[in-house]
ROZA-922902 format. One line per field, with one value per residue: residue number from 1; x, y, z of N, C-alpha, C in turn. Coordinates in nm, 3 decimals, padded with zeros to 5 digits. Layout:
// ROZA-922902
zafi: c(NUM ...);
n_px: c(X ...);
n_py: c(Y ...);
n_pz: c(Z ...);
ca_px: c(X ...);
ca_py: c(Y ...);
ca_pz: c(Z ...);
c_px: c(X ...);
c_py: c(Y ...);
c_pz: c(Z ...);
***
This chain:
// ROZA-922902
zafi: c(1 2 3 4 5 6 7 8 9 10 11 12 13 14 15 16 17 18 19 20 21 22 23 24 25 26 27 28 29 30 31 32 33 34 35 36 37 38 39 40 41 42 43 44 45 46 47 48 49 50 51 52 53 54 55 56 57 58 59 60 61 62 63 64 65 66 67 68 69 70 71 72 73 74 75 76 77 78 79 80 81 82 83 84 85 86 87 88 89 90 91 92 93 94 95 96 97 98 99 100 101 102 103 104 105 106 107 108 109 110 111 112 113 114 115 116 117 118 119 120 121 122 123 124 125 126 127 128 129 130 131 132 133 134 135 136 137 138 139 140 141 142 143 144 145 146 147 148 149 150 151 152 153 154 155 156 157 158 159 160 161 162 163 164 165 166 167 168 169 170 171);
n_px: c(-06.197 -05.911 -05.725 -05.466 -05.373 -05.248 -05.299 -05.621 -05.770 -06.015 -06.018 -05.935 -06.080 -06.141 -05.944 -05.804 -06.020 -05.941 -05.676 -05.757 -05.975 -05.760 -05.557 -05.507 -05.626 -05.627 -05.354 -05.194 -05.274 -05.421 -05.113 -05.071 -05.237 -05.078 -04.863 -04.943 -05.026 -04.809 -04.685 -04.525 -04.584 -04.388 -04.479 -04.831 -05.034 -05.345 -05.588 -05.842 -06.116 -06.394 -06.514 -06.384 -06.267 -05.964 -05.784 -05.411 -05.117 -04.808 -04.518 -04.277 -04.024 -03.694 -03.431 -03.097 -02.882 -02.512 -02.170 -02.068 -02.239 -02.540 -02.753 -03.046 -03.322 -03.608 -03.884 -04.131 -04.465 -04.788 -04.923 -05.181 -05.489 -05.830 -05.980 -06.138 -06.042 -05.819 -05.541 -05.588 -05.358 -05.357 -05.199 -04.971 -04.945 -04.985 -04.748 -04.503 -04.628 -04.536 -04.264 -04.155 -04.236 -04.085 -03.867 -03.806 -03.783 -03.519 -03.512 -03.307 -03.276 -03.505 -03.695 -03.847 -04.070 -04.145 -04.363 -04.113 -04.179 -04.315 -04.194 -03.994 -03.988 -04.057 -03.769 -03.675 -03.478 -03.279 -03.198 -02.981 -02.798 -02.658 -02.550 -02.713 -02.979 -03.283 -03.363 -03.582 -03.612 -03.638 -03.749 -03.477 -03.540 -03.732 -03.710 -03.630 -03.456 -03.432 -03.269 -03.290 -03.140 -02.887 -02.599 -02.627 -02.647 -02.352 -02.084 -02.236 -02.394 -02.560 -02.785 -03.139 -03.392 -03.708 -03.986 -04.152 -04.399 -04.473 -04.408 -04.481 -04.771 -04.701 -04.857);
n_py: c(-06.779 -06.682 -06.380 -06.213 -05.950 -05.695 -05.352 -05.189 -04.954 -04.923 -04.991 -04.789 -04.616 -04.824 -04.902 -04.649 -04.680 -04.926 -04.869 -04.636 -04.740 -04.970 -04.830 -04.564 -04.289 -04.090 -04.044 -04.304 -04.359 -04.110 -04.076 -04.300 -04.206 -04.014 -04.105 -04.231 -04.050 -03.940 -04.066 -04.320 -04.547 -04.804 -05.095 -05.184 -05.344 -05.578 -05.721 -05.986 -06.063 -06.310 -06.134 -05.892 -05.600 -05.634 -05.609 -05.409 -05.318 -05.126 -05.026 -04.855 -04.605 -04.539 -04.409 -04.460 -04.230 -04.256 -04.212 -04.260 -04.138 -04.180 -04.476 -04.664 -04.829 -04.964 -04.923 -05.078 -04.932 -04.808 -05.116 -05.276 -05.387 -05.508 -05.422 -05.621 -05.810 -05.914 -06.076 -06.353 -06.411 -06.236 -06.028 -06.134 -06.252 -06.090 -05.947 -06.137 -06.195 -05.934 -05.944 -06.128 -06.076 -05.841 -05.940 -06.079 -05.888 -05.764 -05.607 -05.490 -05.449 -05.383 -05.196 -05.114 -04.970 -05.084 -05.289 -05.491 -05.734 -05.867 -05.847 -05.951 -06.233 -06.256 -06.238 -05.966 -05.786 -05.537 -05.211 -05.120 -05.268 -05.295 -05.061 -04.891 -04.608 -04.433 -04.128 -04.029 -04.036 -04.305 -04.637 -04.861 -05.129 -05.113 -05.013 -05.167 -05.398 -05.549 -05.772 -05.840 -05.989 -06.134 -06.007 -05.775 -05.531 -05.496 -05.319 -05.117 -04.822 -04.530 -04.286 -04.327 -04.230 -04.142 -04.102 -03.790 -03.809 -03.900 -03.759 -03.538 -03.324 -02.994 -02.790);
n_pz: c(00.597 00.538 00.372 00.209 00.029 -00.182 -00.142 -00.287 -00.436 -00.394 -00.145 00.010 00.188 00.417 00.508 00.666 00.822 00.979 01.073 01.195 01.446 01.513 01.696 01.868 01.869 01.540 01.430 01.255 01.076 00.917 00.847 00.650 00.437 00.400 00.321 00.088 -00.073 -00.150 -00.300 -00.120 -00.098 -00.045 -00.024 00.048 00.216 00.244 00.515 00.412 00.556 00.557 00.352 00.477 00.519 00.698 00.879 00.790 00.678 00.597 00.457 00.382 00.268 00.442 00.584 00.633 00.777 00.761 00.861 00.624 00.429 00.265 00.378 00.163 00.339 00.474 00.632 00.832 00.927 00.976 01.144 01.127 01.295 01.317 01.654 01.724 01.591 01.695 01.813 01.676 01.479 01.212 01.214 01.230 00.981 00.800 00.871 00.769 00.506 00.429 00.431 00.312 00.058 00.018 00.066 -00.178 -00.406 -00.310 -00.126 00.173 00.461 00.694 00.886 01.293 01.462 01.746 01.984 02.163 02.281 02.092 01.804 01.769 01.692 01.455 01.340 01.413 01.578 01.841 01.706 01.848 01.904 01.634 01.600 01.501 01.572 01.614 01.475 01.692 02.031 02.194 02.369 02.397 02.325 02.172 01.896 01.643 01.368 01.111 00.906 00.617 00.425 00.505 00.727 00.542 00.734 00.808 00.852 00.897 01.046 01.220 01.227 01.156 01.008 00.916 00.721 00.619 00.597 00.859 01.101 01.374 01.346 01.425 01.657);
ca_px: c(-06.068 -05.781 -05.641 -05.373 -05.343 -05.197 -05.434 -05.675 -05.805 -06.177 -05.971 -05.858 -06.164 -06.150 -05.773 -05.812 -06.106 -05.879 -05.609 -05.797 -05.976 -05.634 -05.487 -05.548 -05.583 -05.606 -05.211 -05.141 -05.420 -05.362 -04.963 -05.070 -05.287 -05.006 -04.769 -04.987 -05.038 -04.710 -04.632 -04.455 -04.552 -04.313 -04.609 -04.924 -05.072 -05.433 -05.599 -05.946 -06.155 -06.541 -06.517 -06.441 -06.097 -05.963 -05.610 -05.326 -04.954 -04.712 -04.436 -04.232 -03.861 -03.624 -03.284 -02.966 -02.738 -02.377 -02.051 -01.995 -02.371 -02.684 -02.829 -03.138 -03.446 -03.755 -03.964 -04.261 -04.514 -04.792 -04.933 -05.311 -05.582 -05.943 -05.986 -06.244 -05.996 -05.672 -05.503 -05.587 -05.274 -05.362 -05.113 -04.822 -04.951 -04.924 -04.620 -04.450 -04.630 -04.513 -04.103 -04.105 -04.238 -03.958 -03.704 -03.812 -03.772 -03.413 -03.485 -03.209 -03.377 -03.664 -03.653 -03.988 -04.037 -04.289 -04.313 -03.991 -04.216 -04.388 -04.163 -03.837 -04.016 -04.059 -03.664 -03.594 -03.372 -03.262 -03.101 -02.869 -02.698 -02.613 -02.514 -02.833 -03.057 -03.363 -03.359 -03.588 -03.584 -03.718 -03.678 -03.351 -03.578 -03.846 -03.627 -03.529 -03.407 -03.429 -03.218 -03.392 -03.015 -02.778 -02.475 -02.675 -02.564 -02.223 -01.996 -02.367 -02.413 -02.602 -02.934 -03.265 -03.482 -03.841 -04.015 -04.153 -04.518 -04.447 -04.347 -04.644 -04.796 -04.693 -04.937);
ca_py: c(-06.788 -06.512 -06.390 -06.092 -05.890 -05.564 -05.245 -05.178 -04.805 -04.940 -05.035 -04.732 -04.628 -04.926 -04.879 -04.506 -04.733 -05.038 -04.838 -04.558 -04.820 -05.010 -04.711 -04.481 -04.117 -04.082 -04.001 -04.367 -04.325 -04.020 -04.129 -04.379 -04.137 -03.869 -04.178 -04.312 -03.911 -03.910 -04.220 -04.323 -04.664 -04.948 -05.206 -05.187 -05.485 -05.553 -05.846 -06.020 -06.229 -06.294 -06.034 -05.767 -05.577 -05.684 -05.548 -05.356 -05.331 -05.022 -05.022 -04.725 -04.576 -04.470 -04.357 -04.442 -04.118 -04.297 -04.138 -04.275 -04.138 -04.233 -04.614 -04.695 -04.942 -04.967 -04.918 -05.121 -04.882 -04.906 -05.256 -05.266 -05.528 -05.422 -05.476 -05.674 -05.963 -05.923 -06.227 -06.438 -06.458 -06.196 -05.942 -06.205 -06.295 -05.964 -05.921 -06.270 -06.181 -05.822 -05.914 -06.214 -05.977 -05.720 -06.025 -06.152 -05.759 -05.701 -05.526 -05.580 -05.391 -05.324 -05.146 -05.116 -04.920 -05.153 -05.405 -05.559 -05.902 -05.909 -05.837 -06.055 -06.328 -06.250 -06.198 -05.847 -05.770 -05.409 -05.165 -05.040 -05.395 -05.245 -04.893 -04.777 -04.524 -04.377 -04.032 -03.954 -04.127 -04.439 -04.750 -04.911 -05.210 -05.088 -04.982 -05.283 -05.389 -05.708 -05.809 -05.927 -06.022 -06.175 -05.962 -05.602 -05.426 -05.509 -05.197 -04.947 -04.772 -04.436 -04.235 -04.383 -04.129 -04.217 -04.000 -03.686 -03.816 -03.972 -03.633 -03.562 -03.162 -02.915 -02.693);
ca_pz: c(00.531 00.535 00.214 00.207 -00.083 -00.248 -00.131 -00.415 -00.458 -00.314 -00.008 00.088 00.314 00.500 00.562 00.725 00.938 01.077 01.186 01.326 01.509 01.602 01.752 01.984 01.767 01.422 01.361 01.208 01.005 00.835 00.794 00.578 00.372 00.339 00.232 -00.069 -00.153 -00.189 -00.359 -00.114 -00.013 -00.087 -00.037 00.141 00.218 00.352 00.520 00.441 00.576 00.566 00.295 00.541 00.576 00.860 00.873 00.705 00.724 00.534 00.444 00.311 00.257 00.538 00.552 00.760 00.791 00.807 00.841 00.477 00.352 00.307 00.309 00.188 00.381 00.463 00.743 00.863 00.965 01.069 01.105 01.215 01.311 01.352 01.756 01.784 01.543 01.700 01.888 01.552 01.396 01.117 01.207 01.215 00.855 00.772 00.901 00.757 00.446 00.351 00.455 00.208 -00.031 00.019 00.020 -00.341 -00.461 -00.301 -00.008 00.253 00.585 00.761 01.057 01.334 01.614 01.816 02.097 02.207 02.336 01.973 01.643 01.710 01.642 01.304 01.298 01.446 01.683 01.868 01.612 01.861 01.820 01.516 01.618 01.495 01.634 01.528 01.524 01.791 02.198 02.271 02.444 02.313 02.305 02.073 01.788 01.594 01.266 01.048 00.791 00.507 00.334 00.582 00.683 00.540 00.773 00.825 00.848 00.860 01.155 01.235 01.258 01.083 00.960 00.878 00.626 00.680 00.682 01.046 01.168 01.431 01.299 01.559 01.696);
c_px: c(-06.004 -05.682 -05.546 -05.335 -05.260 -05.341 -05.480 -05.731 -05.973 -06.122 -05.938 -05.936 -06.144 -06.017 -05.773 -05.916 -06.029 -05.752 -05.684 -05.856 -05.874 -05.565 -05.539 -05.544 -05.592 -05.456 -05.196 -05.188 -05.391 -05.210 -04.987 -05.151 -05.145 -04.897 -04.806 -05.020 -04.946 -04.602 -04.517 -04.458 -04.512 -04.456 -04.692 -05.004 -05.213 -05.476 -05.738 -05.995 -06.327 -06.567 -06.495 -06.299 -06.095 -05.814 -05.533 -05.178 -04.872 -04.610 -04.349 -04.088 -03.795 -03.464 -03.196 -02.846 -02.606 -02.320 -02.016 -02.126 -02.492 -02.699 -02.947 -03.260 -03.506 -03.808 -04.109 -04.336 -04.640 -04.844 -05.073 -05.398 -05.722 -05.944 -06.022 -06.197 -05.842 -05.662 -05.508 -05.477 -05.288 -05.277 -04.977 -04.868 -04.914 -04.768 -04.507 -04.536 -04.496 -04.335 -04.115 -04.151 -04.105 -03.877 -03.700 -03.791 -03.614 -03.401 -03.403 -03.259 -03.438 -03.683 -03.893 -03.968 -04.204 -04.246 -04.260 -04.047 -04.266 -04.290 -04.016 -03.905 -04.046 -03.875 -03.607 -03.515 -03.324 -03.192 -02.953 -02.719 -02.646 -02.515 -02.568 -02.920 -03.169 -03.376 -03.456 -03.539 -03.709 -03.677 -03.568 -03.443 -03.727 -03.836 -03.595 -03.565 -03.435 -03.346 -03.238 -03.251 -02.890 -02.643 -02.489 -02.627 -02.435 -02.110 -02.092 -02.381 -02.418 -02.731 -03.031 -03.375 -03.631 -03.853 -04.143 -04.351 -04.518 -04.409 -04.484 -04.626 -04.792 -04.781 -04.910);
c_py: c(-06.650 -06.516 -06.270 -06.081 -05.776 -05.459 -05.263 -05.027 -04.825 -04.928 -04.924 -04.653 -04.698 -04.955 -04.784 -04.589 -04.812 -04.928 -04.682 -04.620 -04.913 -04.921 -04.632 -04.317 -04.192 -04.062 -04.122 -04.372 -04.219 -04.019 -04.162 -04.345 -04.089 -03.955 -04.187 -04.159 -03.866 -03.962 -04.282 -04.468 -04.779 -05.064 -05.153 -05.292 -05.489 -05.744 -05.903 -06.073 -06.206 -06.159 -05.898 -05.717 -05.542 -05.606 -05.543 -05.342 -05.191 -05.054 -04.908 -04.707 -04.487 -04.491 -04.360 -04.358 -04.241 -04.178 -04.143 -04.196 -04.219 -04.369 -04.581 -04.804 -04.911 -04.965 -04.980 -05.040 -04.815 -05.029 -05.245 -05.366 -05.467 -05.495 -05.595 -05.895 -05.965 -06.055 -06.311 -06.445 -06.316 -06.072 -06.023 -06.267 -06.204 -05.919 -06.008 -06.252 -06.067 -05.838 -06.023 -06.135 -05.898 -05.800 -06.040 -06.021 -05.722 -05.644 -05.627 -05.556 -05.371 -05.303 -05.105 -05.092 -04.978 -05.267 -05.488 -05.714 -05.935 -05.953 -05.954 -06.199 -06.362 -06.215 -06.055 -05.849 -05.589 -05.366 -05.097 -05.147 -05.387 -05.143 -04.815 -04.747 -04.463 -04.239 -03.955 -04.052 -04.216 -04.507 -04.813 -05.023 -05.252 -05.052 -05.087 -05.348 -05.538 -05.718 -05.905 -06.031 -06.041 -06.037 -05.799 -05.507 -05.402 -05.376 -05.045 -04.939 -04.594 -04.379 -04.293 -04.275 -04.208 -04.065 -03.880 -03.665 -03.842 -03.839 -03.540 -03.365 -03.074 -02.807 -02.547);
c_pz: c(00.521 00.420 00.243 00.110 -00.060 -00.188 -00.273 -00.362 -00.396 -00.155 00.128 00.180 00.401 00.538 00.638 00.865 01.024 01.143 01.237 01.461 01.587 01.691 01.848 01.924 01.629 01.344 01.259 01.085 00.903 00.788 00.658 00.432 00.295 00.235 00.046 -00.133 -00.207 -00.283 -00.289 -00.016 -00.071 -00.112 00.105 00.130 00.331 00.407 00.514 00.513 00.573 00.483 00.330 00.561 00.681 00.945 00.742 00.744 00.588 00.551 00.327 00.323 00.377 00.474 00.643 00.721 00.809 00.849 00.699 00.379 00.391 00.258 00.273 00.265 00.402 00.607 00.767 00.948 00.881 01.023 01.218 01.178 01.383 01.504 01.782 01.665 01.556 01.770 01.803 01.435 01.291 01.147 01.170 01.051 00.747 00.750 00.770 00.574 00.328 00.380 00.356 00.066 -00.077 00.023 -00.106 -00.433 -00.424 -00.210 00.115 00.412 00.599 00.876 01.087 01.452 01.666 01.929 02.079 02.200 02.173 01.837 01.680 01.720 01.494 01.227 01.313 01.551 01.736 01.784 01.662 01.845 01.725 01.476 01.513 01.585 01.573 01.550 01.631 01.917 02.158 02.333 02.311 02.243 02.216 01.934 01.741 01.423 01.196 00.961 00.733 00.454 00.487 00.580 00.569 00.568 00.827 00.799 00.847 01.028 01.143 01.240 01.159 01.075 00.885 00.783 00.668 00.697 00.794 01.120 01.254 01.422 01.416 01.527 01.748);
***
């Protein structure tokens, strides 16, 4: 059976484990450290099963530069599944969990830079459809946005800034 909770402060070993394991490098991994050091994660959400954490999902505060100022939303990042139990649904539970969360709180966006074939099924779509951008390069088609609240972003358009844990430590 698969339960998805709130992190708990035991958890947070075994969070630093699934996504270093999901990933390729330690960067996502330590993100998700520097976030909760910083208090700066909207919700973090993990996933059981067979008593064993299995996956995790973040979510934290970003920022769309306008022309008129700054919006606020949220950013899904990252979203990890120990290898060896991916393909089982428990990332899209994850997922489909932690945005009805952030609807029942008020949040109106949630932007996610990840595979094009995967997240618009959970309701994203490209942000440049929007005439947003994220401030660095990517594929147009890896950038994309949700709106939690119908009609959000209606008249918003401009750069998306993630927070300044995501910022990879130059050497």
């Amino acid at each position: 059976m698969l339960t998805i909770r709130e992190e708990l402060q035991k958890d947070v070993e075994d969070i630093y484990h699934v996504n270093l394991k999901a990933f390729d490098g330690d960067f996502e991994a330590k993100a998700v450290d520097k976030l909760r050091a910083a208090n700066a994660l909207t919700l973090s959400l993990v996933a059981i099963q067979d008593d064993k954490l299995v996956g995790h999902i973040a979510f934290s505060p970003v920022t769309i530069e306008t022309a008129d100022g700054i919006v606020d939303a949220i950013g899904l990042a990252p979203m990890a599944v120990l290898p060896e139990y991916q393909r089982r649904g428990i990332g899209s539970k994850l997922i489909e969990e932690g945005l009805a969360q952030l609807a029942k709180v008020g949040v109106k966006t949630v932007f996610v830079l990840g595979h094009a074939e995967y997240y618009p099924r959970f309701g994203f779509k490209p942000a440049k459809h929007y005439g947003l951008k994220w401030e660095h390069d990517c594929p147009d088609d890896a950038f994309m946005v949700h709106e939690l609240q119908a009609g959000a972003l209606n008249g918003v358009s401009g750069v998306v800034r993630y927070r300044p844990e995501f910022e990879e430590p130059t050497l």
